[in-house]
C-alpha positions in Angstrom: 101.5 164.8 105.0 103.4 166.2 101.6 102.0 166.0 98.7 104.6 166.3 95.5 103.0 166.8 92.4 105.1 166.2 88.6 103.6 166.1 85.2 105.4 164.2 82.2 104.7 165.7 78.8 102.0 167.8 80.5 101.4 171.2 82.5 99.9 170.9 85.9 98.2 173.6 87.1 97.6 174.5 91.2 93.7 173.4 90.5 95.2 170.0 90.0 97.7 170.2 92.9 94.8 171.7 95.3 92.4 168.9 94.0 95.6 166.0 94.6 96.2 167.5 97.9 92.6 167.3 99.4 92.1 163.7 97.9 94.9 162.3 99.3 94.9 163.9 102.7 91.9 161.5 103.0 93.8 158.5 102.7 95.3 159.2 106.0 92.3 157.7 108.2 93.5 154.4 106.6 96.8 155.1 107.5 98.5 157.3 109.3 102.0 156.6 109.1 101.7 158.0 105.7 104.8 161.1 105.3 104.9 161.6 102.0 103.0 161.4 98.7 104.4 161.6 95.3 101.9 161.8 92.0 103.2 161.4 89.2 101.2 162.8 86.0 101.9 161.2 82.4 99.8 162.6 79.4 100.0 159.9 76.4 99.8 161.2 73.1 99.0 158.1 71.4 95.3 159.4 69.6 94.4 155.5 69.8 94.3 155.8 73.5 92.5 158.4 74.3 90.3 157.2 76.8 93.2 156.6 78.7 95.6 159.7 77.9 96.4 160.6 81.2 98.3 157.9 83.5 98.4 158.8 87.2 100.5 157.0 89.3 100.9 157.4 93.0 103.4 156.8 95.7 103.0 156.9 99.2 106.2 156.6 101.4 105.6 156.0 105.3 107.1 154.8 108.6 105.7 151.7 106.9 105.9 149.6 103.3 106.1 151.7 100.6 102.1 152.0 98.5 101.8 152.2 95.0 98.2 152.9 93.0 98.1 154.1 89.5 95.2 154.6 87.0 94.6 155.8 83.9 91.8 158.1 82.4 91.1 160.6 80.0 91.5 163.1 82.1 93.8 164.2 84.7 91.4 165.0 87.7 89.5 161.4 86.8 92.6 159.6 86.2 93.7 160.8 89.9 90.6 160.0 91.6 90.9 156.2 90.0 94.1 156.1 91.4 93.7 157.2 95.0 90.4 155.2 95.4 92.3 152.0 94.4 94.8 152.9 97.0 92.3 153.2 99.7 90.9 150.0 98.5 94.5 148.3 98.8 95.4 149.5 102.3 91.9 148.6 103.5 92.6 145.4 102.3 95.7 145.3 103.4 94.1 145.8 107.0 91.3 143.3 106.9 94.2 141.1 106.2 96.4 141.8 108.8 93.0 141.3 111.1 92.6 138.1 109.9 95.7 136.4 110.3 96.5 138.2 113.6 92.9 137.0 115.1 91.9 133.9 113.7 95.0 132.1 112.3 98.9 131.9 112.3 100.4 132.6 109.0 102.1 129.0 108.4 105.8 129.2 107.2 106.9 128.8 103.6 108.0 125.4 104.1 104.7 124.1 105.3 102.5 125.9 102.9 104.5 123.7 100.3 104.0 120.9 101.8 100.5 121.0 101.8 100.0 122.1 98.3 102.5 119.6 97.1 106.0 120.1 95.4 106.1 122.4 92.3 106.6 120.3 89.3 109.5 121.8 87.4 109.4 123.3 84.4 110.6 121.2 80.7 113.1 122.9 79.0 112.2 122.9 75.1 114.1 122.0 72.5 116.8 123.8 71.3 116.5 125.7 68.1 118.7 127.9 66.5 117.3 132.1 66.6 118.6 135.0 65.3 119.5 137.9 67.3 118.1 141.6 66.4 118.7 145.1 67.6 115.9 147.1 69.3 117.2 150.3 69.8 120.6 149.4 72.2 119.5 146.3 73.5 119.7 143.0 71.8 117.2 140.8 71.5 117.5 136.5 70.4 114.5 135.4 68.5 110.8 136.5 68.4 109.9 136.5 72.0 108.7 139.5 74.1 110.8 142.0 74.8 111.6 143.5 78.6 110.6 146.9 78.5 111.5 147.6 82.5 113.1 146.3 84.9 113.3 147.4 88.6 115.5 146.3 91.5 114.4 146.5 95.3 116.8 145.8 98.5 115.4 142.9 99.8 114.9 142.5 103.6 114.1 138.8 105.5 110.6 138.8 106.6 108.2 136.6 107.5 104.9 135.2 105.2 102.5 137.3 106.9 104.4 140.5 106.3 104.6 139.4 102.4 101.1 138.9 102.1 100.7 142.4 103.5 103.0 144.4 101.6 101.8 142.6 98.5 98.4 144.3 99.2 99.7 147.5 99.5 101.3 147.6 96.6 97.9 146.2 94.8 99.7 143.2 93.3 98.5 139.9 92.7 102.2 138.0 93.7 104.9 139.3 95.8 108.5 138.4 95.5 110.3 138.0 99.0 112.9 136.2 101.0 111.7 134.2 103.6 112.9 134.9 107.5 112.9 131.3 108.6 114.3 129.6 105.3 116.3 131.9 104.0 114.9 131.0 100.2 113.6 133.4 97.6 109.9 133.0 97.7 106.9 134.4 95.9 103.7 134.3 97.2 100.3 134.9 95.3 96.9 135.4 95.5 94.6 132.8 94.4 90.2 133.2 95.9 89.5 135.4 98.8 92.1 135.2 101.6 93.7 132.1 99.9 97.1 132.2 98.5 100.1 129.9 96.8 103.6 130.0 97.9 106.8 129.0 95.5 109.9 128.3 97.0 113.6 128.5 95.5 115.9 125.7 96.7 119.3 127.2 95.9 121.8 124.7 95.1 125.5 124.9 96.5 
């Protein structure tokens, strides 16, 4: 397994990479389809957050879904052992889930998960009113509402409910945005107690 270690506004030195290297090795008894691991290192220079300075986030590509685990710390060696524990943490989940619905239940299809929670009331539109536009930085932005800092775009490939849920744990979310195999509708499904979770449906008009 590679390990490829980059630091943002910050030096890494080999004690770091040595200490990344050993750590993550570990994570291949959990899975071991795991090829590659890239860590990135971001030191924050904000004094008000010093307790959490140093963001770690890490990225494990595989013959499987892509894993994703970040953390944050005051210091670099802590802030990377937060983040690789909470990656062993979501692909042992990730596992116990897979048992589950393999030996004790079929994953139900999107279409019958909401049917049995019911139709998804849709949302009011409110009122019209008239905002003013303002400039942050080069994008514009209509009234006082939050502002989209990021935005990322994924190819999207048909699967099936059970392989949402699992991918969802990998990447330690609490929702995961998919297209359904057997409807062909964009779907999101989310995590609500234990092993239960919500499905929403888009019904995409002609």
């Amino acid at each position: 397994m590679d390990v490829v270690v980059t630091g943002r506004h910050c030096e890494i030195s080999e004690s770091f990479r040595g200490h990344a290297a050993e750590k993550l090795t570990k994570l291949e008894k959990h899975d071991h389809r795991i090829i590659r691991v890239h860590v990135e290192v971001d030191c924050e220079t904000n004094p008000r957050q010093h307790d959490k300075s140093v963001h770690v986030e890490l990225t494990a590509f595989s013959k499987g879904p892509v894993i994703r685990a970040e953390a944050a710390a005051d210091h670099q060696m802590g802030a990377l052992d937060l983040a690789v524990d909470k990656m062993a943490a979501q692909m042992r989940r990730a596992a116990d889930r897979r048992r589950v619905h393999h030996g004790r239940r079929t994953p139900v299809s999107v279409g019958q998960a909401l049917a049995e929670t019911g139709p998804v009331d849709s949302l009011t539109s409110a009122p019209e009113e008239t905002e003013t536009q303002r400039s942050v930085g080069p994008i514009e932005v209509t009234g006082d509402g939050p502002l989209v800092v990021r935005e990322k775009t994924h190819p999207a490939v048909a699967m099936t409910l059970d392989q949402a849920l699992y991918e969802m744990e990998l990447v330690g979310h609490d929702f995961y945005l998919f297209v359904d195999k057997e409807s062909e509708r964009p779907s999101v499904v989310y995590r609500r107690r234990g092993y239960d979770y919500g499905v929403i449906s888009l019904d995409l008009e002609d």
